[in-house]
N, C-alpha and C positions, 0 to 999 in steps of 0.2 A: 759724695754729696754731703755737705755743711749741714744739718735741721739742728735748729737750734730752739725749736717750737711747735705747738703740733696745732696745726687750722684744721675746722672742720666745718664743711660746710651744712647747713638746717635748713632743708625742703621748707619754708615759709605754711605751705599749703598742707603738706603732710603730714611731720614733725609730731603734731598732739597725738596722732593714731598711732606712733610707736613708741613713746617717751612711757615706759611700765610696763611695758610689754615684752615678751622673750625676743630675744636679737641684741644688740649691743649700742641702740640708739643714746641710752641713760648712758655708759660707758664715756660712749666719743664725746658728746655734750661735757662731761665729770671732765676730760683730760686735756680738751682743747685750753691751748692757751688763745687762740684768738675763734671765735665764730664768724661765718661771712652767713648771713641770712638771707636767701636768695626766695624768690619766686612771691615776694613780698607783693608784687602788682597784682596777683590771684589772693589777696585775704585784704577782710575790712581792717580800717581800721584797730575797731575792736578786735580782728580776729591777729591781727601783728602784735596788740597786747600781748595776749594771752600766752603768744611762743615766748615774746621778751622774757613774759614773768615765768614763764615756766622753766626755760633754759637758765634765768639767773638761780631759781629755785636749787637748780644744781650745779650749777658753777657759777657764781654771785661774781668770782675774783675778774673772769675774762671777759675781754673786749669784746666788743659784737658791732660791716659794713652796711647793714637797712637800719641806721640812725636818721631818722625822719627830719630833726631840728640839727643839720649839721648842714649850713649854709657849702660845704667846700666837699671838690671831689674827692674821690677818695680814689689812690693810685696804687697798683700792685706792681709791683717792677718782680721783674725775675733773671738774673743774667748769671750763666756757669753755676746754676743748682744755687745760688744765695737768692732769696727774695725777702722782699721789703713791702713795707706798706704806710706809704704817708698821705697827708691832705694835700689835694691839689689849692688850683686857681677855685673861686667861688663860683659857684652857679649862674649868680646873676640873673635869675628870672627868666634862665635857659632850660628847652627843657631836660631833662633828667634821660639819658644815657649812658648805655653802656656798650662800651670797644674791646674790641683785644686787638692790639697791635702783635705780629710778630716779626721777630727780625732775626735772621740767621743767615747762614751759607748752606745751600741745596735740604732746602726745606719744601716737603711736600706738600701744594697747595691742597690737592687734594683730597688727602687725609685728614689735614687740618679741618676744613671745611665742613668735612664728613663728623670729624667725634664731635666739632660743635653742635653742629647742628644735631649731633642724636640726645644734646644736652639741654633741650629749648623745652620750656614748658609746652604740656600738649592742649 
């Protein structure tokens, strides 16, 4: 398997209760070269600030996908362990979702089905 980068992903909701704290949240944040800020639909506004500025507070250099003013989707491709990440088509005043497509040969629905869903906000 190719990595050529290290993503990590930031509980939106969570995040401030471990960011100083013993465990290795400061760590992953410090090394990620790209952030995906998830579960952003659970915190205000103001409270999406707060991870932004606190996460750039320790990695200022890395990218970060819950960009509020980014009119275009934002795609993860993943095929043979190489994955990607570009802007799709624009929104258009659609609303705001998210898919996983998967496509393979003798793939288990579900299994699949299963680790998503134990991955949904509660």
């Amino acid at each position: 398997m190719l990595l050529d980068g290290v993503v990590t992903v930031v509980d939106a909701k969570r995040i401030l209760e471990h960011l100083g704290q013993d465990g290795h949240a400061d760590e992953q944040v410090a090394y990620a070269d790209l952030l995906v800020i998830n579960k952003v639909d659970l915190v205000s506004e103001l409270g999406h600030r707060h991870v932004v500025d606190a996460i750039a507070g320790i990695n200022a250099g890395c990218e970060h996908i819950a960009i509020r003013d980014v009119p275009e989707r934002m795609v993860f491709q993943g095929v043979h362990g190489i994955f990607r990440l570009t802007l799709g088509q624009p929104w258009a005043g659609e609303p705001l979702l998210t898919q996983a497509v998967f496509i393979g040969r003798n793939l288990r629905r579900e299994e699949i089905v299963s680790g998503v869903e134990s991955c949904r906000a509660g």
